[in-house]
Structure formats: C-alpha cells, structure tokens
PDB file of N, CA, C and O in Angstrom:
ATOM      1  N   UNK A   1     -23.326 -85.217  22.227  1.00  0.00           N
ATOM      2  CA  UNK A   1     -23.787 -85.798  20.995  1.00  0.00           C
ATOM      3  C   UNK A   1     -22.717 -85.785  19.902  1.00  0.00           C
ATOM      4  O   UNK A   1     -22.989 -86.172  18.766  1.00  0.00           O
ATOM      5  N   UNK A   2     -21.559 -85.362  20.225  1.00  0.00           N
ATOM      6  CA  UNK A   2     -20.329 -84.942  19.346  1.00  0.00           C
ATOM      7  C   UNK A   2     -19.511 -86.398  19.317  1.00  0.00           C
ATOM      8  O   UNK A   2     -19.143 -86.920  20.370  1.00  0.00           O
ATOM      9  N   UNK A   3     -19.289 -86.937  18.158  1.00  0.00           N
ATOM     10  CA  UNK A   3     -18.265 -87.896  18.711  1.00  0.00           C
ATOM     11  C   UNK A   3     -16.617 -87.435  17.551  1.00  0.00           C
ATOM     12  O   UNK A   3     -16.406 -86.733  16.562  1.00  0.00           O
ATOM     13  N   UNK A   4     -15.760 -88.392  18.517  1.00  0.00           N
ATOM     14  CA  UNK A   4     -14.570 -87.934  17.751  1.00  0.00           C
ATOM     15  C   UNK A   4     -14.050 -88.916  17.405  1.00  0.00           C
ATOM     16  O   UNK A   4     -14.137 -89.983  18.012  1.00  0.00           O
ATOM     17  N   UNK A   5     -13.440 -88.737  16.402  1.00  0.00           N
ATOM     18  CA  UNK A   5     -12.717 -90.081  15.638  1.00  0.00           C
ATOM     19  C   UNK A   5     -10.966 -89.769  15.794  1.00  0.00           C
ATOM     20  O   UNK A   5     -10.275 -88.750  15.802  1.00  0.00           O
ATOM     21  N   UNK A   6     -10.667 -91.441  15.922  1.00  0.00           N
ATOM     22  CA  UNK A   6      -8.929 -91.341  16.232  1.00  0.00           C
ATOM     23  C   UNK A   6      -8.539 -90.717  15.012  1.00  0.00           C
ATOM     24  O   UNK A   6      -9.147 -90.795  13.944  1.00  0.00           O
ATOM     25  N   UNK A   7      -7.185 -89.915  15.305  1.00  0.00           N
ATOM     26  CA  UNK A   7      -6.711 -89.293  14.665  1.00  0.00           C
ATOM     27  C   UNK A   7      -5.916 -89.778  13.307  1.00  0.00           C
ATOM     28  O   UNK A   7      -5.046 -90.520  13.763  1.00  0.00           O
ATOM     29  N   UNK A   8      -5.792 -89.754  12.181  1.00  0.00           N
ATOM     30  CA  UNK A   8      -5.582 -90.755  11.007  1.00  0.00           C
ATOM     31  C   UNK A   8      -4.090 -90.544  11.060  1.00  0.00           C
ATOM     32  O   UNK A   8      -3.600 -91.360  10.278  1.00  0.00           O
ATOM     33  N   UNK A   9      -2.985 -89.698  11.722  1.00  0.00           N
ATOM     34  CA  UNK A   9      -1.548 -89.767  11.792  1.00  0.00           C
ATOM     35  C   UNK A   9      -1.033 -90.985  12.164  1.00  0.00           C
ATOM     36  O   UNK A   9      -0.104 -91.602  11.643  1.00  0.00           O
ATOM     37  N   UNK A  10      -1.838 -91.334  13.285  1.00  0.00           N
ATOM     38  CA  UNK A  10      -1.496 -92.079  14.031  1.00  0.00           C
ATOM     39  C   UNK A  10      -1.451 -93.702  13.296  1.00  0.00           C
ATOM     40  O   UNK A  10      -0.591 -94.540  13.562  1.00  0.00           O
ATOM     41  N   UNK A  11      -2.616 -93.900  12.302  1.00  0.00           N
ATOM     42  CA  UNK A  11      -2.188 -95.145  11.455  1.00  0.00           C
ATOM     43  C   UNK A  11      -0.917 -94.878   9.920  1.00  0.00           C
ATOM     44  O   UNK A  11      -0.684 -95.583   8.937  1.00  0.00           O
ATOM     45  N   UNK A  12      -0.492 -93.866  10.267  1.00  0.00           N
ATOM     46  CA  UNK A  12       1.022 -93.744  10.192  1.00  0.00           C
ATOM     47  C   UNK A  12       1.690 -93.975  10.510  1.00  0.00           C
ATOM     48  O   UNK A  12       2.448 -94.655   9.818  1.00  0.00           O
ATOM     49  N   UNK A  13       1.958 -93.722  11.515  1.00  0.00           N
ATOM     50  CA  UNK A  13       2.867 -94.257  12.937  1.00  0.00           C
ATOM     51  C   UNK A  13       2.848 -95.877  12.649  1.00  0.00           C
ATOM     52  O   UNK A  13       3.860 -96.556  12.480  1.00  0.00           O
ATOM     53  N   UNK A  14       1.354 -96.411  12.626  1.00  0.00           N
ATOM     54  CA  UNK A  14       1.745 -97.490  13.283  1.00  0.00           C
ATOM     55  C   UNK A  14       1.964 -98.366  12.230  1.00  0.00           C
ATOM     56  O   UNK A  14       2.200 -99.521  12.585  1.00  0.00           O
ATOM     57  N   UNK A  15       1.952 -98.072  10.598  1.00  0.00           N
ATOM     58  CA  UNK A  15       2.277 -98.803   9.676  1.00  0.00           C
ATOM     59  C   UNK A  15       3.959 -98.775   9.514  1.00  0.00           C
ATOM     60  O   UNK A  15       4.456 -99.840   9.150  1.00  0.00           O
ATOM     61  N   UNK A  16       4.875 -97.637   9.756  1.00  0.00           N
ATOM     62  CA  UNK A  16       5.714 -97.138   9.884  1.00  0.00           C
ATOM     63  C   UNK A  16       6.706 -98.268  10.678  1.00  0.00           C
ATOM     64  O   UNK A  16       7.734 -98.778  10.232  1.00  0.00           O
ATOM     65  N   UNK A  17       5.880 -98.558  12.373  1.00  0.00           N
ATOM     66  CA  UNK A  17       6.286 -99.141  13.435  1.00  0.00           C
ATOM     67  C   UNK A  17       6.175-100.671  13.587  1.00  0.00           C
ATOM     68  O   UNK A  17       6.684-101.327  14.495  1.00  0.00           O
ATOM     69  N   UNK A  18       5.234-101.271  12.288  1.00  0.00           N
ATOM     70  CA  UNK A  18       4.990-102.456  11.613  1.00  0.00           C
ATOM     71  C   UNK A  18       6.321-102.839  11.032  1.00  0.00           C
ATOM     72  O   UNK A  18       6.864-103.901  11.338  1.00  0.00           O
ATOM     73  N   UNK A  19       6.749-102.139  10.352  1.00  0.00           N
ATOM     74  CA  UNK A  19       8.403-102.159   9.348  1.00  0.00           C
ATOM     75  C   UNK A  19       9.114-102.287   9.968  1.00  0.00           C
ATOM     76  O   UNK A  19       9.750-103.325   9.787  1.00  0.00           O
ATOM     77  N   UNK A  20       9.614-101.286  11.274  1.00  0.00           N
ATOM     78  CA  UNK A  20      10.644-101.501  11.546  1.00  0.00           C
ATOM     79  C   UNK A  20      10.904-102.822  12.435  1.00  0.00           C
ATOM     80  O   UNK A  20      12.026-103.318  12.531  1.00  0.00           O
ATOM     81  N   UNK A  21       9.937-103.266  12.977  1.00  0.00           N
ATOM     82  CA  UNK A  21       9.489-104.299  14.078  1.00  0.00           C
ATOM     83  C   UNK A  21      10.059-105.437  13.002  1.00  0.00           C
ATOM     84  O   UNK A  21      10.821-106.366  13.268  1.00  0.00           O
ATOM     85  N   UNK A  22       9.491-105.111  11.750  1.00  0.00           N
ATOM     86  CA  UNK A  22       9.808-106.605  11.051  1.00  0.00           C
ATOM     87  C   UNK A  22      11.357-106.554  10.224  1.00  0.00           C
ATOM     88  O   UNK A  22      11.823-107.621   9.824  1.00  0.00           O
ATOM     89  N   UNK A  23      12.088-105.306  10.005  1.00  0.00           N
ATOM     90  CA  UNK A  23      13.131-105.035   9.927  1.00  0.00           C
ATOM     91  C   UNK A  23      13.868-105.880  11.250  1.00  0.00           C
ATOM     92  O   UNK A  23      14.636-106.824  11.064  1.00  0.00           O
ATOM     93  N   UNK A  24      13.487-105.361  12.618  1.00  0.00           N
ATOM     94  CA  UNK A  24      14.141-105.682  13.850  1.00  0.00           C
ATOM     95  C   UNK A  24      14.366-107.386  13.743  1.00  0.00           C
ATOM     96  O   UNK A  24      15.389-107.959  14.116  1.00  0.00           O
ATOM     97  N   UNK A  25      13.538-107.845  13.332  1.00  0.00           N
ATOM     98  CA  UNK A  25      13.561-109.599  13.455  1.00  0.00           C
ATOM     99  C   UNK A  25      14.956-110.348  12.841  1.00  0.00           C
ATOM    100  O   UNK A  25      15.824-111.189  13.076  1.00  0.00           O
ATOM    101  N   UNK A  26      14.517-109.470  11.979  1.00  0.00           N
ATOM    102  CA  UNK A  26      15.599-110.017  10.839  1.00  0.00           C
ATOM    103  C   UNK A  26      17.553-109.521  11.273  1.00  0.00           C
ATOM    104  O   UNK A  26      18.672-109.876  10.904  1.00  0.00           O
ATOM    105  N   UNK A  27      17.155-108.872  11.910  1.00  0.00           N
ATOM    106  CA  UNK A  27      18.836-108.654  12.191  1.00  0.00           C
ATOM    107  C   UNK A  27      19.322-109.318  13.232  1.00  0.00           C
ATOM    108  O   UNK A  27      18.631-110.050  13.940  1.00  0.00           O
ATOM    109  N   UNK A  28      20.839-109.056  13.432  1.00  0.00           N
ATOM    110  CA  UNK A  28      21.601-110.325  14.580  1.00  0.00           C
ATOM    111  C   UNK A  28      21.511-109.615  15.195  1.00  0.00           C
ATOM    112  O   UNK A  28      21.677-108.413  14.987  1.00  0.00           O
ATOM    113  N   UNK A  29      21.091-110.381  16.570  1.00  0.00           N
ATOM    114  CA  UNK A  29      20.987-109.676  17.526  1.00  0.00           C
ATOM    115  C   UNK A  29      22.415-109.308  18.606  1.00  0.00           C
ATOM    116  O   UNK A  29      23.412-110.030  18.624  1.00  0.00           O
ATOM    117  N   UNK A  30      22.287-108.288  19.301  1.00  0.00           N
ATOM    118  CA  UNK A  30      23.440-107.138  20.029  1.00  0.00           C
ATOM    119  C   UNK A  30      24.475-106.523  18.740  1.00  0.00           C
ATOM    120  O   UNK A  30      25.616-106.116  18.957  1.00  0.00           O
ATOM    121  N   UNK A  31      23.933-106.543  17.603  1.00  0.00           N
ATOM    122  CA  UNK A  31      24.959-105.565  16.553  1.00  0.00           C
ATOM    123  C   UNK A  31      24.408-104.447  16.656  1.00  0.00           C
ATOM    124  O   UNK A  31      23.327-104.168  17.174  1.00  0.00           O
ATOM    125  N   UNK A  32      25.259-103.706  16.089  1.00  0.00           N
ATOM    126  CA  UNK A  32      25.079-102.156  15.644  1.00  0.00           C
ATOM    127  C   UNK A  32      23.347-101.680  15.475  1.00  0.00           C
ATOM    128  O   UNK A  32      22.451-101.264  16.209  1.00  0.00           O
ATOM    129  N   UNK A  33      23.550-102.056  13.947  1.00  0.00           N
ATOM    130  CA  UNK A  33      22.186-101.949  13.365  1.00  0.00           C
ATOM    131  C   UNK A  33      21.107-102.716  13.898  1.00  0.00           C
ATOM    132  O   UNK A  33      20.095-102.861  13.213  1.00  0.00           O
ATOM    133  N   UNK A  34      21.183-103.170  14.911  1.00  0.00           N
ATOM    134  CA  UNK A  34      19.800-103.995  15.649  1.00  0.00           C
ATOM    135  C   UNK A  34      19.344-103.126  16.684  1.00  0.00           C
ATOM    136  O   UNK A  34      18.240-103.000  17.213  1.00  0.00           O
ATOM    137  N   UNK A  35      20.452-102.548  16.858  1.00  0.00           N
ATOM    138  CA  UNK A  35      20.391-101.212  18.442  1.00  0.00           C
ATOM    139  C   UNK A  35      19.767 -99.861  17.574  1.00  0.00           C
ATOM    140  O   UNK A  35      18.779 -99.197  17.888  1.00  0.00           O
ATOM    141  N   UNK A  36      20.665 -99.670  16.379  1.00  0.00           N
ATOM    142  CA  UNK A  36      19.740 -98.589  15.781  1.00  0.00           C
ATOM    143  C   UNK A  36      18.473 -98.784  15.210  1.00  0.00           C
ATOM    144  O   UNK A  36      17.898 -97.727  14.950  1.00  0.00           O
ATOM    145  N   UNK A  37      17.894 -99.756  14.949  1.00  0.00           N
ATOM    146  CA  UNK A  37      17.119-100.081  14.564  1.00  0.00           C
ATOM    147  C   UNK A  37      16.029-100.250  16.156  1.00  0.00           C
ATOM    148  O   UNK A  37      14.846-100.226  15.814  1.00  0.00           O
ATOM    149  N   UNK A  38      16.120-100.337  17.040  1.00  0.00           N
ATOM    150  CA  UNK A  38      15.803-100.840  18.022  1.00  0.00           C
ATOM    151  C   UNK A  38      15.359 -98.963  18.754  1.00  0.00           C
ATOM    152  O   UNK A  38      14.324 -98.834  19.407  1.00  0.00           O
ATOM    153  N   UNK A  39      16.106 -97.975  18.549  1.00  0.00           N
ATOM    154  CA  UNK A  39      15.626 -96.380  18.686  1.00  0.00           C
ATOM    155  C   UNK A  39      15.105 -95.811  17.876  1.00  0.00           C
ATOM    156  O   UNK A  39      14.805 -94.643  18.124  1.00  0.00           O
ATOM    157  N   UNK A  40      14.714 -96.474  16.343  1.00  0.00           N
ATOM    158  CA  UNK A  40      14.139 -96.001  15.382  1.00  0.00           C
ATOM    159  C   UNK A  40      12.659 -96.434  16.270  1.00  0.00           C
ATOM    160  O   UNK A  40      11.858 -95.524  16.481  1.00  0.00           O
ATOM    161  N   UNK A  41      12.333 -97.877  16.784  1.00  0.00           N
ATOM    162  CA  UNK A  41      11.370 -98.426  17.207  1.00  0.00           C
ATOM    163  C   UNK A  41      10.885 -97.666  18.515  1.00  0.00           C
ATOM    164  O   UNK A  41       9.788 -97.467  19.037  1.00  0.00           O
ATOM    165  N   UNK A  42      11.824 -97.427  18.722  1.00  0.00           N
ATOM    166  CA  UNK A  42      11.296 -96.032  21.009  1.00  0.00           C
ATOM    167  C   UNK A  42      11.124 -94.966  19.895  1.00  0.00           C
ATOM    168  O   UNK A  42      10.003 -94.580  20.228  1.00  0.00           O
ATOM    169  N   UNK A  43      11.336 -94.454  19.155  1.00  0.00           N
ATOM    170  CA  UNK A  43      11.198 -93.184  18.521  1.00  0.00           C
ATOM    171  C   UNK A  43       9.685 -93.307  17.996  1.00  0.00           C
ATOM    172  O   UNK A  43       8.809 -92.499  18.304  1.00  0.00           O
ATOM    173  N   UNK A  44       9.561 -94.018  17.466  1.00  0.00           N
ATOM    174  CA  UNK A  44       7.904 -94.089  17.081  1.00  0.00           C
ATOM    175  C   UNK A  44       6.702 -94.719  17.611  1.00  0.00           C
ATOM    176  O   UNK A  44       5.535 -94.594  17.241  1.00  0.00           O
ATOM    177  N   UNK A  45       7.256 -95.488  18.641  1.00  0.00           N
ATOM    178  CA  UNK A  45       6.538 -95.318  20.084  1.00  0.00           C
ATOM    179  C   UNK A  45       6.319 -93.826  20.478  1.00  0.00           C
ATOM    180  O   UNK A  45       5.322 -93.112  20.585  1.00  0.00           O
ATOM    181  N   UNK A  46       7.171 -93.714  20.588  1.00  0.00           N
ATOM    182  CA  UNK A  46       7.196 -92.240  21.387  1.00  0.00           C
ATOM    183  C   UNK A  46       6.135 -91.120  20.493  1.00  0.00           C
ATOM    184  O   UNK A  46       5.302 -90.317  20.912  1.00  0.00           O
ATOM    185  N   UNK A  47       6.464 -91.376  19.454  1.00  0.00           N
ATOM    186  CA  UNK A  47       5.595 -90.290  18.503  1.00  0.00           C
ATOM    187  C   UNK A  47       3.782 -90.534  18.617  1.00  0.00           C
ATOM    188  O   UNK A  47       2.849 -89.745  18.766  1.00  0.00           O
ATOM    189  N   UNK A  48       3.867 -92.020  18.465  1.00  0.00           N
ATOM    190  CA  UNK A  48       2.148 -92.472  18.614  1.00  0.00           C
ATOM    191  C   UNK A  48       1.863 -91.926  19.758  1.00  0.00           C
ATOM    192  O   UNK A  48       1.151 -90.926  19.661  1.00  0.00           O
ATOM    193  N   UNK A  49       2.285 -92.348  21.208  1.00  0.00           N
ATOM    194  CA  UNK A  49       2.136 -91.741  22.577  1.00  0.00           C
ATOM    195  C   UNK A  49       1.754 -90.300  22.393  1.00  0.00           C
ATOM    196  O   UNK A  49       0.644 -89.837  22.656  1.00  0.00           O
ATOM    197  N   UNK A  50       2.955 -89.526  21.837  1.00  0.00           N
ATOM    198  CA  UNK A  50       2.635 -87.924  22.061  1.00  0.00           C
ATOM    199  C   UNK A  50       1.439 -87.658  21.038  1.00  0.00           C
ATOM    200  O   UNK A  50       0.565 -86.892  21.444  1.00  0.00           O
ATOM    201  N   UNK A  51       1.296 -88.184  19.791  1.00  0.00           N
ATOM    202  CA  UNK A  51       0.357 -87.958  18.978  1.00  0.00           C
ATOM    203  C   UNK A  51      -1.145 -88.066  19.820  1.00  0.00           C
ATOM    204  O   UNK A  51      -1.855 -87.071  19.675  1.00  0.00           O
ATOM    205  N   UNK A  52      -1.566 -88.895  20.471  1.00  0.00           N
ATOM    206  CA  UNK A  52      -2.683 -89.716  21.467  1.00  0.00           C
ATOM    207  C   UNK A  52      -2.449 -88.559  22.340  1.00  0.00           C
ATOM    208  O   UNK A  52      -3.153 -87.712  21.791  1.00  0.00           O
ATOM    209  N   UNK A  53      -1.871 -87.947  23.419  1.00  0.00           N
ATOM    210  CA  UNK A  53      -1.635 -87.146  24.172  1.00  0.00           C
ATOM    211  C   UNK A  53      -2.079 -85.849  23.508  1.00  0.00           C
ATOM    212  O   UNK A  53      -3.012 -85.268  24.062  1.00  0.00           O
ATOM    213  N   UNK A  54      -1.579 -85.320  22.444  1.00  0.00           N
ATOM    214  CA  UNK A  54      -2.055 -84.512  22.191  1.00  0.00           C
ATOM    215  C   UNK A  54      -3.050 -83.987  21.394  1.00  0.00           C
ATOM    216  O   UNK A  54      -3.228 -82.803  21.109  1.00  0.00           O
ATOM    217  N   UNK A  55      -3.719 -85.005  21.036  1.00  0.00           N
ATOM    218  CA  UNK A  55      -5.395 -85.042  20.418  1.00  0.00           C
ATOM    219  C   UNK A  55      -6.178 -85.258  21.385  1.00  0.00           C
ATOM    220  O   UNK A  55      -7.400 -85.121  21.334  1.00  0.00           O
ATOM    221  N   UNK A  56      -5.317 -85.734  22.670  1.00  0.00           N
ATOM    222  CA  UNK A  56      -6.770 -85.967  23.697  1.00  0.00           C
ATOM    223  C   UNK A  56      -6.792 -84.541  24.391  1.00  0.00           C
ATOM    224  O   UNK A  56      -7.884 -84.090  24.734  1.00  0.00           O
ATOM    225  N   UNK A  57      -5.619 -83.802  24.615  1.00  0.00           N
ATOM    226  CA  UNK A  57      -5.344 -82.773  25.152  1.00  0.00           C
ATOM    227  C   UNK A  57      -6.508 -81.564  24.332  1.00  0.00           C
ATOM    228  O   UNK A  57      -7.142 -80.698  24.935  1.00  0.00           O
ATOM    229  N   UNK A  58      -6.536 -81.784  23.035  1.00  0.00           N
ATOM    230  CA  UNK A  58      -7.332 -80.755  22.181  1.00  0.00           C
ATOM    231  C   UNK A  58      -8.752 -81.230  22.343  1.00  0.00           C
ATOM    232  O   UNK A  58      -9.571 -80.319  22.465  1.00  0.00           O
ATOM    233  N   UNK A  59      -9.107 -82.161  22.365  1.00  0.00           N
ATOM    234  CA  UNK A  59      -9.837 -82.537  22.470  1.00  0.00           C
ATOM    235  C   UNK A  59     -11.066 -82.074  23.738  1.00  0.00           C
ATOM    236  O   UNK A  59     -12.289 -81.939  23.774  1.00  0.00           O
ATOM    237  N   UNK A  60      -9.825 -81.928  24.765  1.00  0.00           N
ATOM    238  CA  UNK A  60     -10.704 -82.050  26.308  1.00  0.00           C
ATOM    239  C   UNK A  60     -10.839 -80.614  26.267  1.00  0.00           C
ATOM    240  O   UNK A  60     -11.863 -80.122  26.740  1.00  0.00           O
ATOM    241  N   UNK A  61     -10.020 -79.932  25.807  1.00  0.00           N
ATOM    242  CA  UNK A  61      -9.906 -78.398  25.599  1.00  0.00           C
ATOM    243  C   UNK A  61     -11.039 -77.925  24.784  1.00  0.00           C
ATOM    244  O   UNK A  61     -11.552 -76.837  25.045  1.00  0.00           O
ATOM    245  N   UNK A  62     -11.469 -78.661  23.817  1.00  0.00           N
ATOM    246  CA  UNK A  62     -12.486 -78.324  23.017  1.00  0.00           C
ATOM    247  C   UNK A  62     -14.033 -78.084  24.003  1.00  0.00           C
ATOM    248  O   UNK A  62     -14.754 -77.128  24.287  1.00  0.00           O
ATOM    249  N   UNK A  63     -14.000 -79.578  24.293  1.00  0.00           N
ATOM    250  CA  UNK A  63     -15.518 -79.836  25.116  1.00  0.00           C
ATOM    251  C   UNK A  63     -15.480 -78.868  26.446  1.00  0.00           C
ATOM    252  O   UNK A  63     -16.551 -78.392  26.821  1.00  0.00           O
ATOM    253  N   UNK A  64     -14.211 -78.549  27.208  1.00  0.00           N
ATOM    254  CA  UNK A  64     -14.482 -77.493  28.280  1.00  0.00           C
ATOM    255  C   UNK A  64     -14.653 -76.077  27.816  1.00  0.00           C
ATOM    256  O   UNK A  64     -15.562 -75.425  28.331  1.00  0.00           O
ATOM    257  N   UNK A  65     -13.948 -75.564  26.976  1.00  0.00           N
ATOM    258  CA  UNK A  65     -14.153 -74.176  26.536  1.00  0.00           C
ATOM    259  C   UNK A  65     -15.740 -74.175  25.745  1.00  0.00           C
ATOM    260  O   UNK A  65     -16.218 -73.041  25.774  1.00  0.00           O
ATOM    261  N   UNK A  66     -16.497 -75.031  25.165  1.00  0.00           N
ATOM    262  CA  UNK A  66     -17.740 -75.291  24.545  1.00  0.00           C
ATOM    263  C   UNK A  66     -18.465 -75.160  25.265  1.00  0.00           C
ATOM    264  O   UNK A  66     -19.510 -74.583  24.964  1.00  0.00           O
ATOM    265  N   UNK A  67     -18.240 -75.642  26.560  1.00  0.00           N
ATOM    266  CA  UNK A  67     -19.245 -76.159  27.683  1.00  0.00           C
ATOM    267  C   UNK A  67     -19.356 -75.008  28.819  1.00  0.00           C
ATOM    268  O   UNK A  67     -18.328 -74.390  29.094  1.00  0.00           O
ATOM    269  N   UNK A  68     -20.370 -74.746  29.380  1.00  0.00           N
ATOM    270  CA  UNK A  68     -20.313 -73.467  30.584  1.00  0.00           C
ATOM    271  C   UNK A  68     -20.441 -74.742  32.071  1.00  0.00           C
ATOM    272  O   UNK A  68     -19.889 -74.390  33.113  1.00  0.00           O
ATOM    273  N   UNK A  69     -20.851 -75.531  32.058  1.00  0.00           N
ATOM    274  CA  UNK A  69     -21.077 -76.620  32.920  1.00  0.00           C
ATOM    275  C   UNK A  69     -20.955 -78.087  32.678  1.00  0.00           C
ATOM    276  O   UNK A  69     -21.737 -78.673  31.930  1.00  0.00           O
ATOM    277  N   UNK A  70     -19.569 -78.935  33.570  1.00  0.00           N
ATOM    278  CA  UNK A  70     -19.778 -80.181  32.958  1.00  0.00           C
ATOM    279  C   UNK A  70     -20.138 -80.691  34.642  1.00  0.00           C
ATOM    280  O   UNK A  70     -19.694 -80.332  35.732  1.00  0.00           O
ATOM    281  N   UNK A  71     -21.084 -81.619  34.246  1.00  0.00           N
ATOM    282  CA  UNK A  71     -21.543 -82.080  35.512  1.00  0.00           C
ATOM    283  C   UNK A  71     -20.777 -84.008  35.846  1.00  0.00           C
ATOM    284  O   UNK A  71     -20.997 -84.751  34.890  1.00  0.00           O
ATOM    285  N   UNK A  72     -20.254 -84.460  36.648  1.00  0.00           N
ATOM    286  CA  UNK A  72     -19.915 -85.875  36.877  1.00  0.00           C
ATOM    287  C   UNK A  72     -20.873 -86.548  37.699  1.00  0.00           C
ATOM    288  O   UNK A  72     -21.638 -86.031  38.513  1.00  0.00           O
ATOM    289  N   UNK A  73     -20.757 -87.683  37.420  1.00  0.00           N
ATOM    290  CA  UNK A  73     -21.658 -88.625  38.427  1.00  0.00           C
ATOM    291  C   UNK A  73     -20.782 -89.519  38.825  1.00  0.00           C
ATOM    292  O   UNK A  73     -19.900 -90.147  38.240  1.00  0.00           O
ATOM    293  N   UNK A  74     -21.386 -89.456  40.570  1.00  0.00           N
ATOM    294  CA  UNK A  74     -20.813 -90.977  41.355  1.00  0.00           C
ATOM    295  C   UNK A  74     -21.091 -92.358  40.760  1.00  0.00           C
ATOM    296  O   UNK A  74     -22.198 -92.744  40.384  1.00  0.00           O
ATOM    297  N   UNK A  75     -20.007 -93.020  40.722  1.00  0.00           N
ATOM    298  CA  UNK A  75     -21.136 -94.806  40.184  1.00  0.00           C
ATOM    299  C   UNK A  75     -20.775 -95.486  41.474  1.00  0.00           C
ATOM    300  O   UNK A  75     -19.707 -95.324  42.063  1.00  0.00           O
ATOM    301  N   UNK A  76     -22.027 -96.468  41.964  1.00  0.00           N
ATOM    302  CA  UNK A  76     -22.077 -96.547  43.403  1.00  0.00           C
ATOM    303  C   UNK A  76     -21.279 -98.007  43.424  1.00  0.00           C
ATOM    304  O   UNK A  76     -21.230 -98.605  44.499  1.00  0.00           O
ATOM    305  N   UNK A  77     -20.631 -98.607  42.200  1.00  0.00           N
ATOM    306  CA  UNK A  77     -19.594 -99.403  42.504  1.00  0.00           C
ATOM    307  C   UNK A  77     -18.368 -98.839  42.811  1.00  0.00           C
ATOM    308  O   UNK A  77     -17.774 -99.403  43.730  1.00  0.00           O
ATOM    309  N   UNK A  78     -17.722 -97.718  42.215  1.00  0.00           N
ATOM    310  CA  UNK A  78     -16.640 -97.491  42.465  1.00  0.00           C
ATOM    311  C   UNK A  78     -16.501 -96.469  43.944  1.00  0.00           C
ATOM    312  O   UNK A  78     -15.478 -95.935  44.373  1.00  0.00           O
ATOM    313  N   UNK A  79     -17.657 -96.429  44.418  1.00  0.00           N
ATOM    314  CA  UNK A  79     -17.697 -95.653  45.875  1.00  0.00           C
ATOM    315  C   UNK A  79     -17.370 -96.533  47.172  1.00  0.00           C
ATOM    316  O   UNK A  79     -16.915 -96.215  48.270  1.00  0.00           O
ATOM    317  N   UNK A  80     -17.729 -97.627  46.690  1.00  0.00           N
ATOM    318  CA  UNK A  80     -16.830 -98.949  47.884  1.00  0.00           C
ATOM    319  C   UNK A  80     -15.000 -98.892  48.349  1.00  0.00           C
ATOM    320  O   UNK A  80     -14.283 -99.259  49.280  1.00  0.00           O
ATOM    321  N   UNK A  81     -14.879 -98.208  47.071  1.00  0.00           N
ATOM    322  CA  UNK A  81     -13.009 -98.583  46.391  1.00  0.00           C
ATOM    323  C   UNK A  81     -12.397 -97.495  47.670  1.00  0.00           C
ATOM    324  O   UNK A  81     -11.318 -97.625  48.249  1.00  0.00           O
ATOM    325  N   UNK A  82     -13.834 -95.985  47.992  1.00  0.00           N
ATOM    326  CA  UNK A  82     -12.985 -94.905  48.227  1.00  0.00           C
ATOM    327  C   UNK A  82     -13.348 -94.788  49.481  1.00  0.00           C
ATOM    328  O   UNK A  82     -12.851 -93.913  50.189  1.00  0.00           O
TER     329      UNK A  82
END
C-alpha cells in the first residue's frame, strides 16, 4: 500500500543534461570543446543511471527488511516463454 515517488535529484540531472545537449549542437563538430562537452554529457548520464540504481537499491532494501514474507506469482503467459 506504500508507494514511492521518483527521486527529485534526478530532475536535476536531467535539466542539467538538457544544457549540455543543447550546448553540444551548437559546436563544430570533431573539435576540442565538442569532445569535452560530449564527457560532460556520459558524465551525467552516468550520474542519472547511478542515481536510479541507487534509489531502487534502497528502496528494495526497504520493502525486504519491512517484510518477514514476500510471496511471487506465476503469470500463466509468461510460463509458455520457460
């Protein structure tokens, strides 16, 4: 009955990753500053990724240590697949 909401860093990240994307347009491309500009952009990829990773990580940690029993169910479409 718990629900969780995305984590608000993360529309940091991605206002952040908006800029540089539109920074990236604007420069000539294979120079210097298009390449640095271009690891500023894997760099905050990278940060949203680990950010998501590690709220889901707390997350799952939360509901198992809460929980004394989590029970799964078969769904009888995906039992064809196996």
């Amino acid at each position: 009955g718990k629900k969780y909401e995305n984590p608000k860093i993360i529309r940091k990240y991605e206002k952040k990753l908006i800029k540089l994307q539109r920074q990236l347009a604007h420069k000539e491309k294979r120079s210097q500053n298009y390449y640095k500009t271009k690891k500023k952009i894997a760099i905050c990829h990278e940060k949203i990724t680990n950010t998501r990773k590690d709220y889901l990580h707390k997350m799952s940690h939360e509901i198992i240590s809460e929980n004394q029993v989590i029970v799964s169910e078969e769904c009888k479409y995906m039992s064809s697949y196996f």
